[in-house]
C-alpha positions, 0 to 999 in steps of 0.5 A: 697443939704442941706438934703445931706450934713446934711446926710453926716455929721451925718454919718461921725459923728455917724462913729467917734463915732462908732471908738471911742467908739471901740478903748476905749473899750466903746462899746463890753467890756472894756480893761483888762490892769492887763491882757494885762501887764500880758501877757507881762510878760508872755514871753512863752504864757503858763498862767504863770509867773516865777522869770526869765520872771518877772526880764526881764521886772519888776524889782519891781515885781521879787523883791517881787515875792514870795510874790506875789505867794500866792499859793507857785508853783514858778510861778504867775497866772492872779489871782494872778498877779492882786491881785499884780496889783489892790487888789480890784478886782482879779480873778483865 
């Protein structure tokens, strides 16, 4: 009855563990929070950014938008919304 009871919760621990580890993002790959508050942004879905979805939500970044549109098109990528988010690591 012992060994059944250690078994019981070594599983129920290594199931906790397994949960936690795949709600931090431990485990599989970590969250993409630039990503995930660039798609909030992104209203329409279409990998773009515009001066009208940007005012809805952040007053800050509509407020410096083309400085933040480094190749001038009107809109931000992901690349450039995250050199906005955190300059140390962008991407395209």
């Amino acid at each position: 009855m012992k060994g059944a009871s250690i078994s019981t919760i070594l599983g129920l621990l290594l199931l906790s563990v397994a949960i936690l580890a795949a709600s931090t993002g431990f485990a599989g790959g970590q969250r993409d929070e630039v990503r995930d508050r660039f798609e909030v942004l992104d209203a329409d879905g279409d990998g773009r950014v515009t001066p009208a979805e940007a005012r809805r939500t952040n007053a800050g970044l509509a407020t410096h938008f083309d400085k933040f549109d480094r190749d001038g098109d009107g809109t931000l990528s992901l690349g450039e919304f995250r050199r906005h988010a955190q300059p140390d690591r962008a991407e395209s």
